[in-house]
Structures are given as C-alpha cells and as structure tokens.
C-alpha positions in Angstrom: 100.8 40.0 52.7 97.3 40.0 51.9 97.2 39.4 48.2 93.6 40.4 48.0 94.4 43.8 49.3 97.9 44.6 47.7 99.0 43.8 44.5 102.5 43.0 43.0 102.4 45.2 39.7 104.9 46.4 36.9 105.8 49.7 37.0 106.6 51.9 34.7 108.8 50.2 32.8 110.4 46.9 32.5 114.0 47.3 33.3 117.2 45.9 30.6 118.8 42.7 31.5 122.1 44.0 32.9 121.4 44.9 37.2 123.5 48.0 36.6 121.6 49.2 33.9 118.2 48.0 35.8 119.5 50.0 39.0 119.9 53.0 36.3 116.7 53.0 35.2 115.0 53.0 38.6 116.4 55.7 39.6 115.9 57.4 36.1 112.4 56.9 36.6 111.9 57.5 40.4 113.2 61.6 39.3 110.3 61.2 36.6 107.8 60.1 40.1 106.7 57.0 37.8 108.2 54.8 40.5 109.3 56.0 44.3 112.0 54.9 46.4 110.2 54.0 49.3 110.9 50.4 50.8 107.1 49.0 48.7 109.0 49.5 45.9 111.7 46.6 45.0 113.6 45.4 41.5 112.2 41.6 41.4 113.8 39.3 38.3 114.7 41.6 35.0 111.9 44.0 36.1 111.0 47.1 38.1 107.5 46.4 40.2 106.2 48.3 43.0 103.1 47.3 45.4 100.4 49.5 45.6 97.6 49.1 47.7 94.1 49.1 46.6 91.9 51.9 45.7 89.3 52.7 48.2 85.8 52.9 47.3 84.4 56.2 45.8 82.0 57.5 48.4 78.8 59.8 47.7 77.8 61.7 51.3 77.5 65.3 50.0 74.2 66.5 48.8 73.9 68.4 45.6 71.6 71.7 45.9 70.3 72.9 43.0 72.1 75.9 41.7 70.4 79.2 43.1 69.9 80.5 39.7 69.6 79.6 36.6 72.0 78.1 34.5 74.4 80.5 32.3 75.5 80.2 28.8 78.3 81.4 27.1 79.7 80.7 23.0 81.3 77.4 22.4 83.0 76.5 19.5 84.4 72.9 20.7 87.4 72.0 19.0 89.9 69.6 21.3 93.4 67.4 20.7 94.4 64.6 21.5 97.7 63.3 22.6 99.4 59.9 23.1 99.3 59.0 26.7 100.3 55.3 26.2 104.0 55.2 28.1 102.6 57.6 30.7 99.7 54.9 31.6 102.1 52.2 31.9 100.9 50.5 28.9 103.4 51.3 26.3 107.3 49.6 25.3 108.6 51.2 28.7 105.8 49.5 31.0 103.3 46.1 30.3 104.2 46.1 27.0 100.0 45.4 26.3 98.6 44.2 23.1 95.4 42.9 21.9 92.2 44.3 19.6 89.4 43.8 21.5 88.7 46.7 24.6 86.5 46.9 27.2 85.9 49.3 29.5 83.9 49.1 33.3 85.1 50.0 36.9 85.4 46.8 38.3 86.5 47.7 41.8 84.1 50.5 43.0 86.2 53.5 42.8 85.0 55.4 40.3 87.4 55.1 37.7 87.1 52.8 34.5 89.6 50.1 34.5 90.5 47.6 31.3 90.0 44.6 29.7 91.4 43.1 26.8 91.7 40.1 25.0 94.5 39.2 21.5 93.2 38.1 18.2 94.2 34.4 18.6 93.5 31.5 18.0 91.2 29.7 20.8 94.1 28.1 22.6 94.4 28.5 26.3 96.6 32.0 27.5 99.9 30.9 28.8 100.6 32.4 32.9 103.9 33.4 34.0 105.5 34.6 30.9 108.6 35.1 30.7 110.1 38.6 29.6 109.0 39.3 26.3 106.4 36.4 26.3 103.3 37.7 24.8 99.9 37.6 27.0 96.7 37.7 25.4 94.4 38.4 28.1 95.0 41.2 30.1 92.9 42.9 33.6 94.5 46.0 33.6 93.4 48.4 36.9 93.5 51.8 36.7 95.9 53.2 40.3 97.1 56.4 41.2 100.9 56.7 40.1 103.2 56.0 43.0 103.4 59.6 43.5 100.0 60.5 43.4 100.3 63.1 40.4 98.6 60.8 37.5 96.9 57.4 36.8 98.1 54.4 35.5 97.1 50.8 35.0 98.2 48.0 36.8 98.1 44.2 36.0 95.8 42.2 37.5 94.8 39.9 35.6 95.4 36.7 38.1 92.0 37.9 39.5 90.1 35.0 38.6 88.0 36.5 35.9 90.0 34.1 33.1 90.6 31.4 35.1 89.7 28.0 34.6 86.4 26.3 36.6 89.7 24.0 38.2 92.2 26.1 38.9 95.3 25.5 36.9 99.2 27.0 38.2 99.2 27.8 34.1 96.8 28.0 32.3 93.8 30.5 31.6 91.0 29.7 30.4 90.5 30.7 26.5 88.6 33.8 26.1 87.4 36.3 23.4 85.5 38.8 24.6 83.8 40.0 27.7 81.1 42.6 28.6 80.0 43.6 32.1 76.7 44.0 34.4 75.7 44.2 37.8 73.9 40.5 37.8 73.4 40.0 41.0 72.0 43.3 41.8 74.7 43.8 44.8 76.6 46.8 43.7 79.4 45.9 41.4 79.8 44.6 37.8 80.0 41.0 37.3 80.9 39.8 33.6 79.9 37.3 31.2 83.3 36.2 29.5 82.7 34.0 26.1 84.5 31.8 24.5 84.8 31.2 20.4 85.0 27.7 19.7 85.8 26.9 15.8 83.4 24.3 15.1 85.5 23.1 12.0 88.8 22.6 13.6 87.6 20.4 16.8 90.9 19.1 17.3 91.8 23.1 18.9 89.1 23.1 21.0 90.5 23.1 24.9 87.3 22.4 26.6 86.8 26.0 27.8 82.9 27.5 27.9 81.5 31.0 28.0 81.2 31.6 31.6 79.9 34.2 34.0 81.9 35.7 36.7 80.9 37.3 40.0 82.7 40.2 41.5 83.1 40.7 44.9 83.5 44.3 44.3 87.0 44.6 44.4 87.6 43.1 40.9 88.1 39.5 41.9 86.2 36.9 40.5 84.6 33.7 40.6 82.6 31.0 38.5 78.8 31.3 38.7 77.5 27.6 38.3 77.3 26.4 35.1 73.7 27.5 33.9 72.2 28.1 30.3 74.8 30.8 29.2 77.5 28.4 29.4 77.2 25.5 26.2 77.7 21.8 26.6 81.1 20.2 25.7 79.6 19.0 22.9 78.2 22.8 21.8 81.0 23.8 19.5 80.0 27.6 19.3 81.5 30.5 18.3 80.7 33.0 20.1 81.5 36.9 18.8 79.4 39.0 20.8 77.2 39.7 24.0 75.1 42.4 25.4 73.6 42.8 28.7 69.9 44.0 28.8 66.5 43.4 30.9 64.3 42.5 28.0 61.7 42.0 30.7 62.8 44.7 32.5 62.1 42.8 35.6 65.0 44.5 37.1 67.5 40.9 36.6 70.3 42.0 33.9 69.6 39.3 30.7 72.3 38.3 28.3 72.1 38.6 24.5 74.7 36.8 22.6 75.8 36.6 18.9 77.7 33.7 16.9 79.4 32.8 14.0 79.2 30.6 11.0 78.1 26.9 11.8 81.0 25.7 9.4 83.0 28.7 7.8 83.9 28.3 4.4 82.1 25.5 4.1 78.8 26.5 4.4 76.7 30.1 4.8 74.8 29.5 7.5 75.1 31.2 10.5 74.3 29.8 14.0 71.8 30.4 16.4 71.6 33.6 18.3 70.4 33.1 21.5 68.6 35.0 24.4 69.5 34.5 28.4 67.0 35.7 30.6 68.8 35.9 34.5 67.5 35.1 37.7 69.2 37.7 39.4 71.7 35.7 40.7 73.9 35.1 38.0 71.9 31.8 36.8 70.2 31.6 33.3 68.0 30.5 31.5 67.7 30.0 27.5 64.9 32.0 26.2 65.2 32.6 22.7 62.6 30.2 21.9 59.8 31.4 24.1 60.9 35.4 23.4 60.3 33.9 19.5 64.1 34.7 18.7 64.0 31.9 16.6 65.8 31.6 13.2 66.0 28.4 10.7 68.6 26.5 9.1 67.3 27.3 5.2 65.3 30.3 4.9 67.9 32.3 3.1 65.5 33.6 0.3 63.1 34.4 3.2 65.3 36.4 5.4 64.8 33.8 8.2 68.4 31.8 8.3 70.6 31.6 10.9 73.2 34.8 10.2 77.1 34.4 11.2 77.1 37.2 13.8 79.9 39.6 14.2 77.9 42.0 16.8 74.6 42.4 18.8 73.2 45.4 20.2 70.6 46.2 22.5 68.9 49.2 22.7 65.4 50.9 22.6 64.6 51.7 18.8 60.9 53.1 19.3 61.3 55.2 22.8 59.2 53.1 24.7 61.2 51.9 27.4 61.8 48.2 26.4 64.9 47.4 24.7 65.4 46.4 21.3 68.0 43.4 20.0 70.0 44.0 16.8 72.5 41.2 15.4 75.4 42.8 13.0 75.6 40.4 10.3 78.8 39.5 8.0 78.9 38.1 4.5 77.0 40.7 3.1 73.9 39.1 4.8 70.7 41.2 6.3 71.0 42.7 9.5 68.0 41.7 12.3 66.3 44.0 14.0 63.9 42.4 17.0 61.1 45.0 18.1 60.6 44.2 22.1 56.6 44.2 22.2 57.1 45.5 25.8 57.3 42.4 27.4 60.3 40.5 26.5 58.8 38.9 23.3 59.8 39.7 19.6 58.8 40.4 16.4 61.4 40.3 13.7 61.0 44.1 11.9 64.7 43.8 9.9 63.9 44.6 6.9 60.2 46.8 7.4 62.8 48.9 9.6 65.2 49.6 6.9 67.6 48.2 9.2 68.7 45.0 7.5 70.9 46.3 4.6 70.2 49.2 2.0 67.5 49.2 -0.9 70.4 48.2 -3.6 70.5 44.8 -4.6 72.1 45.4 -7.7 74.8 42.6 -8.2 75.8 43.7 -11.6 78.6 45.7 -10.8 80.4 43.1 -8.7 83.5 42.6 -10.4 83.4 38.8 -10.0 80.2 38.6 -11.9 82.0 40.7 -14.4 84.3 37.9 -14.6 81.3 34.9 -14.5 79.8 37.1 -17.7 83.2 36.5 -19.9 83.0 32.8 -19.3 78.9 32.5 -20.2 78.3 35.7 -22.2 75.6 34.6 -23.8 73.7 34.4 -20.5 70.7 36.8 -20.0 71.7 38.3 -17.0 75.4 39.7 -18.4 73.3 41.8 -21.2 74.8 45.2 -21.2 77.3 43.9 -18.6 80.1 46.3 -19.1 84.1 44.7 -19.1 85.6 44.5 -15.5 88.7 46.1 -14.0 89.5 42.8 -12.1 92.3 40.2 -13.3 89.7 37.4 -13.1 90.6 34.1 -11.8 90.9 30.8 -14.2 88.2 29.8 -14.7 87.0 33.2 -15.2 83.8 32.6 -13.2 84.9 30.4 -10.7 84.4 32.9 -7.8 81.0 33.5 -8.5 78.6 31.5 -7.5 75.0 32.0 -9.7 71.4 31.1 -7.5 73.4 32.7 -4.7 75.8 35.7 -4.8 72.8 37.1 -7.1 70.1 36.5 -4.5 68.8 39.6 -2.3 70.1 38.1 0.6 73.7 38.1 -0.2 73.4 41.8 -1.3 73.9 43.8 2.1 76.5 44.3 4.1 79.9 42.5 6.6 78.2 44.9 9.4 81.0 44.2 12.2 79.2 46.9 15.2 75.9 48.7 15.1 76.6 51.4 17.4 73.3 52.9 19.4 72.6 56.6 20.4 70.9 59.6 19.8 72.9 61.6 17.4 70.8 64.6 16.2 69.5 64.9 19.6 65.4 64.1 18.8 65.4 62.0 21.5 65.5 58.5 19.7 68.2 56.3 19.5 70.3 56.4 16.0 72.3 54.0 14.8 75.6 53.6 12.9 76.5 50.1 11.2 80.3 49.8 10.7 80.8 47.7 7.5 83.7 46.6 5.4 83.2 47.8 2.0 85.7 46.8 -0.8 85.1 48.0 -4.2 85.3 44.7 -6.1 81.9 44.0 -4.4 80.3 46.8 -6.1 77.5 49.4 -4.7 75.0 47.1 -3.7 77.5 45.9 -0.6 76.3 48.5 2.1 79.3 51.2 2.9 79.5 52.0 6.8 76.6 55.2 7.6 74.5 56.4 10.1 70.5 55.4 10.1 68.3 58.2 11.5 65.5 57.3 13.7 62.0 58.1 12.7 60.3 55.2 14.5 57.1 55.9 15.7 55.5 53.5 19.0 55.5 49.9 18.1 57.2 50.5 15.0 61.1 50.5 14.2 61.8 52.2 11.3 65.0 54.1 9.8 66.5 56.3 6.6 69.4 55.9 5.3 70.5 60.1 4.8 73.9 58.9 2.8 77.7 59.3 3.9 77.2 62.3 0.8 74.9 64.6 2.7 76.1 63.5 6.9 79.6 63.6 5.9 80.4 60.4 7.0 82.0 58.8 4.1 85.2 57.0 5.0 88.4 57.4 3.3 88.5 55.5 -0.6 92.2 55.7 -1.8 92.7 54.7 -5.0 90.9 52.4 -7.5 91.0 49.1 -5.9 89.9 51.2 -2.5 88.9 49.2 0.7 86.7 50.2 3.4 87.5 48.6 6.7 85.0 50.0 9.2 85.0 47.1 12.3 83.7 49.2 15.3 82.9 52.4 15.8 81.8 54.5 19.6 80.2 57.6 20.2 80.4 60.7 22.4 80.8 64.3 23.2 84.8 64.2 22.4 84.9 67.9 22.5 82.1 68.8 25.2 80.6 71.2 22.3 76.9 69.2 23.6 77.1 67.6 20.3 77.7 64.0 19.5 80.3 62.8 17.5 81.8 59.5 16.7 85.0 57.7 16.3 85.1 54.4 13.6 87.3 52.2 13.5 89.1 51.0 10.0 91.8 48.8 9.9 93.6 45.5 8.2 93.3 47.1 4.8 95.9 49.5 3.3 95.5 53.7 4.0 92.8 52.7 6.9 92.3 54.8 10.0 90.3 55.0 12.9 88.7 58.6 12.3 87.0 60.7 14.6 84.3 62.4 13.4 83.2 65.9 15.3 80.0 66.8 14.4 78.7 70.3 13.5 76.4 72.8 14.4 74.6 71.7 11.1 74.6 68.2 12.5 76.8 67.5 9.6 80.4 65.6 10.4 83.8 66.5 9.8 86.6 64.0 9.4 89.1 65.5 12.3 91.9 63.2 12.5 94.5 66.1 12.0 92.4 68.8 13.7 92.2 66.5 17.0 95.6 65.2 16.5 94.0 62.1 16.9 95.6 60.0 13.8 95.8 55.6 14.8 96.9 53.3 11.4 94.5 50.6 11.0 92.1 50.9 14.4 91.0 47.8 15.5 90.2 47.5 18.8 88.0 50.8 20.4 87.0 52.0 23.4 86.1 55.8 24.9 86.0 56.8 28.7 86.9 59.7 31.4 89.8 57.4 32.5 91.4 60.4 34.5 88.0 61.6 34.9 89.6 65.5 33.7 85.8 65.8 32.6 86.6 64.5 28.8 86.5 61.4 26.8 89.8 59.6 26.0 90.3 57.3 23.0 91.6 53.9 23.9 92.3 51.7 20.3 94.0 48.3 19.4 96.0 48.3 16.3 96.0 45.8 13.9 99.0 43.6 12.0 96.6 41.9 9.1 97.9 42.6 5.7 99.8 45.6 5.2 99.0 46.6 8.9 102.1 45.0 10.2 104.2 47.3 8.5 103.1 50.0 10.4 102.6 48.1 13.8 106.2 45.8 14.0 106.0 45.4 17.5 102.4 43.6 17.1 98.8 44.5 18.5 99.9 47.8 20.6 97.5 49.3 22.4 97.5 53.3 22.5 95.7 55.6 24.5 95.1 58.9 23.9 94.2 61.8 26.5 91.9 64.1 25.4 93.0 67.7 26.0 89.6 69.6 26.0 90.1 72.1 28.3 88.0 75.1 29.6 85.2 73.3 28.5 82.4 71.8 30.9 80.8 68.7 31.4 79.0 66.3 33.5 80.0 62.9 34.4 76.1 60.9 35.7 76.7 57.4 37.8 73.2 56.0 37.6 71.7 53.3 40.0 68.6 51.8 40.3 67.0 50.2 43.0 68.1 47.1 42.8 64.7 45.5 42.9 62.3 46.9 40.0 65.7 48.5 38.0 69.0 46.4 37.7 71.1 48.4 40.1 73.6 49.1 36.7 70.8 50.8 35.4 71.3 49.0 32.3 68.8 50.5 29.5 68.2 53.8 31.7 67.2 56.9 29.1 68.8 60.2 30.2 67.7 63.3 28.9 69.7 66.4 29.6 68.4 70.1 28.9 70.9 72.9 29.2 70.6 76.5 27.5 67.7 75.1 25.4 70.0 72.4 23.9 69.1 68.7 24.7 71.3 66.0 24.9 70.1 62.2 25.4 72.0 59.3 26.7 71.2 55.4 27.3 73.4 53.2 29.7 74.6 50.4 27.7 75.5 46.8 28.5 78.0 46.4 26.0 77.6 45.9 21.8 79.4 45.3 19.0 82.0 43.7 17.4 83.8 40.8 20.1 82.3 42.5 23.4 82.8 46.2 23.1 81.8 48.4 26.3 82.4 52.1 27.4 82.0 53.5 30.9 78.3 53.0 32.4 78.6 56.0 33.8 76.9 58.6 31.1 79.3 61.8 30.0 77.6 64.9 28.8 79.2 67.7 26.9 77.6 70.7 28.2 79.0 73.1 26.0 79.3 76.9 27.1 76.8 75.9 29.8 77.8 75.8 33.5 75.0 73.4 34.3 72.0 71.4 33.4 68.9 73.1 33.7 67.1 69.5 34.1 68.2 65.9 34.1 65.6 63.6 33.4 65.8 59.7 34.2 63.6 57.0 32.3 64.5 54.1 34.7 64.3 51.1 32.5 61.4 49.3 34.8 57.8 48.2 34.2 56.5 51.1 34.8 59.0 53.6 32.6 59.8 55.5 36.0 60.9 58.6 35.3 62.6 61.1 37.8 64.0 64.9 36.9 66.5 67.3 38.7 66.9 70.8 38.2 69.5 73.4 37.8 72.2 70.7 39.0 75.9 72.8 38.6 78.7 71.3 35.8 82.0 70.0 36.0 81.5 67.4 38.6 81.0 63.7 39.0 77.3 62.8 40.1 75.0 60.1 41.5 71.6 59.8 40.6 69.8 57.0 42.0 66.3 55.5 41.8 64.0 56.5 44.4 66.2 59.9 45.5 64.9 63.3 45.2 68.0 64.7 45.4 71.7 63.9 43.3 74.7 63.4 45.3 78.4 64.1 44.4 80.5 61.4 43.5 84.1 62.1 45.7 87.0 59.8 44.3 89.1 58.6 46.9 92.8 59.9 44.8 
C-alpha cells in the first residue's frame, strides 16, 4: 500500500482491552456510521482503525456571474449556539484521545478544509513515537476526512508526516517542538510551516539538540527539511522561542518570518532576548534581517524603552492602512509592548509608546500590594507617604518581594500581554487591536487589564486609544477580592454572521477563568455570551476559530488547561474540545485568496479585503499567524453577511508594491469563493466530499 496515498488512522474510538468487548464496540459504532464494515476497515492491537484514502484536491472550474440584481436585505438579529462536537470529530475519550494548549489551524493538503495542529505544554524534551495505549503524545497532525460514511468530518492522525521529524530520521523520536505557524514559502501552491523550537537557556543540560526549522509541503501534507538557513539558530544559540508570524515586510511577494523570544535567563535576570526578522528568498531559505530592517534592541536600555523584551507573542499586521505590514511583539513581565511602523519598504521605526500601544498611561505603582508590604518594613521612606495598609499577608521580610530602582520604574508598569490580536473591529477600515493580558489584583491598576485599542492612525503614523473595558464591555470576569485575570489568547470573527465582529478570549490557569466569547452589538458595544451561545470552556488555553465543516460558520476549537486549580476541572489532562457552531439560516461568505505568485505571495499573506453589503462594510486581512506560541486561523477570510444574500462589492488590496487593488460586484452568499490576483472574475470553490 502506498502510504503516501492511504493512511492507517484511529477511528472513532479506541476499543477496551478484552477482543469481545472490542468486537462489541465495532459493531456499536459501525450502526452509529462512525466506522463501516467494509474489508478497509480492520481491529489492529487494542484499537479500532480504518484506512481512508486521501482527500482529493478542491477544484475551482465554475465561473461566478455577478448576481443579476442587486443584493437584498432582510432584519438580522444574530444570535447563535454552540455545541460540543469533540467525540463526533474523533478527538474526544472515545477516539485520539488529543491534548495539548497550543492550536493551529491551515489546510495543509489542498482540499479546502482546515486541518490541525497542536503541540502539549511540556517541557523541551523530544515527543516519544509509537505510544502505547494510553501513552500521552504531545504533538499531534490531525487531518480533517470525511467520516467513513460520508455524512460528517473528522480528524485523522497524521502526524508521521515528517513535519516534526528529526533532520536524521529517528524510528522514535520527534523532534522537540512548540509552536508552528504556516505560509506558502515557496510560492508553489500549498502551505509550508516554520515549526520552532523553545530552548531554556538556563537548564542546558535538557536541551536535545533540536532547532526551529522550516518545512516544505508537497501539497499533500507531507513534509520535509528546508536546509538549514538563518531561521534555524546554531547549537550553541540556546533560544527560546514563543512566537512567529509570517509576513512580506518587503512585500516583494517572498513570505518573511517574524519571530518572538523569551527571557535570556528567567528568574535570573529581566532581560528579554533578541527578536528577530527573516526576510525569505522564496524558496524557503533565509536570511537574518533584523539588523539592516533596524529591529534592533539593547541589552540595558530598560529606563529608555530600548531592552530586549521576553516575548510571549508577535503580530504582524498593517497599523496605518498603507499596505505594508506592521510588527508588534506582546511583551510579559509587565514590560512595554513594541510597536514597529513599516516605512513602506521593509525598514522600522520603533513608535511603541508615541502609538499608545506599549502599555497604558498608569504608572502608578502605589497600589501594588507588595509595595504596601516594602512600606511597613521602611515607613519612613518618602515614597510610602499616604501609603494606605495592604490586604496582602506580606512575606518575612515584609519587603522582600519588592524590589525598589525597579518594580517602581515606568518600564515595569505595563502589562504580561500574552497575544495582540489584529482586525478591524468597528468596521472603519483600520486594523484594531486587542492585547490579552494577565491581570491579578495584587499588582494593582497600573498593570494593564486585557482591552481593545481603537485605531485612529493616520498615514505614517501608528497611533491608538484605549476606550476602557467600562464603556466596550469587555471587562473580563473579577471574582472575589483576591481576583485574577488570565487573558492568554484571544481570536476574532463573525461567530454569529450578524456582519459584526466579535471576539473570543481566552482565560485560564487561575480560579473562576473562562474563555468568553464576546458578540458584539449593534452599538458596537460587547456582550459577554458564554450562556447565550452555550459556549461555556473552564480555563481556555489554547484557541483557534475556523469553518472546519465549512456549514458557512465559525467553530471554536480551545485547549484546556490543568495549572493550579485548573486540574480539578480537567482530570483527564490538556483536552481539547471543539465546538460546532449552530448559526443557522444565516448567510455568509467563505473568500480563498491567491496572489500571483510573483509580485503577491501566492497565500496572500497581508491581503486587505473590504466587503460592502446593504450599506454595511466589513474588512478582513489574511494573516500569517500571531500570538501567544504560534496561533493561526483559516487563511481563507469568513464574512458574516447578515440578512444580506450577497456582497454588493469585494474589494482586494493585494499586499504588493504597488497596493493592487481589484473589486467584484454583486457576487451571491452562502458559497465558498476564489479570488485570485490578476482575475476579473471569482470562481466557486467545489469541495471534493
């Protein structure tokens, strides 16, 4: 049997260890159309796996005319729910059994629908092949296959195709991974990936050898090793790497590669280490740029804003609407955020804190309860007068986690930003962002809460306000007194096809957190709709959203947690849920965009998409990934179209030199489209079921 054409997979469930009881269950589940009894189908060992073949391509030969009249509008009031999915995918207790935090979605195999990676929360140690039952794998390549029957979709474990493998091919062994985001590099039709690798440059003795790498797809979600270029360190580069994001800084149509790190030496020092810019050669070489794009940060310039930061995300997206992207680096240990403004050419200038982006305008340290505590061991100092008493049992000695010339200084007053999430959320046509930040309230208001920055840049000029979680209606949860805020990622998109974007963020490892969606209102005001949406996930950590049935709405993919009080809620470890969204009678358009290849990455990476329906007007960017340890959603851009059956105009912003732009008209809803760069005309997307 051709392995690269048929799989060995787990179906839908993993049978007991008694052969009676495993030939019960397969027939149990062959009733249910989970599994069929046809001779592909076999018991193997103590479980139940079928071989299914591959999906075919998606295929786009029909020519969309525009709609003979113009689009119709009728009252929409959104509203959706949500339901858990998770057994019925294959990837619940009954089936793979998957866990793990950090989610990324792309189609890896060409046919149309999104597929799945994930990766554990471990430590850097190489993943183990050839588990046995129960074993726990921390890397997963999860495919997304019709059901054996034909009647639903479910994912499908293929994770032995090369994309964690080592450069010398090991019988078992993986290589150890983190995080991975994906791109069409090579400009050849299908996403390749760059997969990193955290090293902990304080515990060298773990280190296994392993690099970030990047992988080439042959387009049917196989893999292989580019060559060793820039994006993978030295063996003697101990770096920890959190997060990348695929971009064309240049925009000379080659996909470039920003990536994030962490501290040089955590706990021992708070310095983070350098961020650094890949430009590609199209070919899935690279080339360190970070230096000449004058990315460059310094080993002391805390008081200056100009010190390495420990990274826990990086985003790239364009800030002031004119076509090049910028690059934003999520910063932890209450440090300032960067913002890099792309002068149009690949080249920086560092407008963090002239943007507003860095952290808020409080850098009041006095209510920190540990300096409440440093103020009843020196009283007499001048900076505890009118210090109020704190309601923190203080350590011995009482000031001993405080640390004065420091935890006073500007720069240690912001915020643990974990994802700064890119869109256009009040539909003005600029990008937006949201900063997901972990708040705790011994830390006092000048730590920065997670909230939404609106846009009001103006050409050549980032800049943001900061409306307040009061008046957007943002505001996570606070239980209690000693309350915790635990925002890690957070995505956004039309989850109710209402034309209006809302957002889901994530809040775990802390007690009474969530991940909670927030539907946004005709107001543009947001609504906290975990009940509502039936949409309710203990301590979220791990996020993704995508059409994975393609139904025409978004589903809600999320990790769970076991930090802290988390693993009372999650005993069986790091489950990964997914929940199908339910919006029906609603309508929608699903856009695949492509450029040509040559003067647009052919991912169309960085593409601005503006959608007018019923004098409403939605805008979308195709992103390369962001965030907190590599998170991605679907290229492909959903739009809620509301009570609208169509789009009166789509307008593309192709993310070249030139800022190419391209409109079509009066093109009908509810269908999966192509449009590609150079193309007068949009073609239907058929998926080959």
């Amino acid at each position: 049997m051709d392995v690269r054409r048929r799989r060995v997979v787990r179906a839908c469930a993993r049978a007991v260890a008694a052969p009676a009881m495993r030939i019960a269950l397969f027939t149990s589940l062959t009733l249910f159309g989970c599994v069929s009894a046809a001779p592909r189908a076999q018991l193997e060992g103590s479980s139940i796996v079928a071989v299914l073949p591959r999906q075919k391509p998606y295929e786009v030969t029909e020519k969309l005319s525009p709609l003979p009249q113009a689009v119709s509008c009728a009252a929409h009031d959104g509203g959706t729910s949500f339901r858990d999915a998770t057994e019925e995918w294959n990837l619940g207790q009954v089936g793979l059994k998957v866990q793990g935090n950090r989610l990324t979605v792309a189609d890896l195999d060409n046919d149309g629908y999104p597929d799945l990676v994930v990766h554990a929360v471990t430590s850097n140690l190489r993943p183990k092949k050839n588990l046995p039952d129960g074993g726990r794998q921390l890397v997963w390549q999860l495919m997304n296959r019709p059901s054996e029957n034909g009647a639903s979709r479910v994912f499908v474990d293929e994770t032995g195709n090369g994309l964690f493998d080592l450069r010398e091919k090991s019988d078992t062994e993986y290589r150890s991974t983190q995080l991975a985001v994906f791109g069409d590099l090579d400009n050849d039709g299908d996403l390749d990936g760059y997969v990193g690798t955290n090293v902990d440059p304080t515990r060298q003795m773990t280190d296994p050898g392993d690099r970030s790498e990047i992988l080439l797809n042959d387009g049917t979600g196989h893999f292989t090793m580019a060559p060793s270029t820039a994006t993978t360190p030295r063996a003697s580069e101990l770096w920890p790497t959190t997060a990348a994001a695929f971009t064309d800084v240049d925009r000379d149509g080659r996909l470039d590669v920003f990536v994030g790190y962490w501290y040089e030496a955590y706990g021992f020092s708070y310095l983070g280490t350098q961020a650094r810019l890949y430009v590609g050669g199209g070919n899935g070489e690279f080339d360190d740029f970070t230096s000449l794009g004058n990315l460059l940060t310094d080993g002391d310039g805390f008081s200056t804003f100009t010190n390495h930061r420990p990274v826990y995300g990086v985003t790239a997206c364009d800030v002031d609407d004119d076509g090049a992207p910028e690059l934003l680096l999520s910063a932890y240990g209450r440090q300032a955020n960067l913002l890099y403004r792309n002068d149009g050419t690949g080249h920086f200038v560092d407008q963090s804190r002239a943007s507003g982006f860095a952290g808020d305008d409080n850098v009041d340290f006095r209510d920190n309860e540990f300096f409440k505590c440093w103020c009843m061991q020196f009283p007499t100092d001048a900076a505890c007068a009118g210090v109020s008493a704190g309601a923190l049992q203080c350590p011995d000695p009482a000031g001993s986690n405080w640390g004065m010339g420091v935890d006073d200084q500007p720069w240690r007053n912001n915020g643990n930003t974990f994802t700064s999430w890119c869109g256009d959320v009040d539909g003005d046509g600029k990008n937006d962002v949201y900063n997901a930040e972990i708040h705790h309230w011994w830390a006092g208001a000048s730590s920065d809460s997670s909230e939404l920055l609106r846009n009001v840049s103006t050409p050549g000029n980032a800049k943001f306000t900061r409306p307040g979680n009061a008046t957007t209606g943002l505001g996570l949860p606070r239980v209690g007194g000693a309350w915790n805020e635990g925002g890690l990622m957070v995505a956004g998109g039309d989850l109710d096809n209402d034309g209006r974007l809302d957002l889901v963020v994530a809040a775990s490892d802390y007690p009474d957190q969530y991940g909670v969606p927030f539907a946004q209102q005709a107001d543009g005001t947001f609504q906290d709709v975990r009940a509502a949406w039936n949409l309710q996930h203990p301590c979220m950590s791990g996020l993704a959203i995508a059409d994975f049935d393609r139904d025409g709405d978004l589903d809600v993919i999320a990790g769970a947690s076991t930090a802290r009080d988390c693993a009372q809620t999650w005993k069986k470890g790091n489950e990964v849920r997914l929940y199908e969204n339910q919006a029906s009678g609603t309508n929608w358009l699903l856009l695949h965009l492509e450029g040509d290849g040559t003067t647009t990455n052919r991912s169309a990476i960085g593409a601005k998409v503006t959608v007018k329906s019923g004098g409403h007007t939605v805008t979308r960017e195709v992103s390369g990934g962001y965030g907190h340890f590599g998170m991605q959603n679907d290229v492909n851009l959903h739009v809620g179209l509301g009570g609208c059956d169509g789009a009166d105009e789509i307008t593309v912003r192709w993310p070249d030199r030139r800022n190419t732009t391209q409109t079509f008209t009066r093109v009908a809803g509810n269908q999966f489209v192509r449009l590609k760069q150079g193309e007068a005309v949009p073609f239907k997307v058929r998926l080959n079921d």
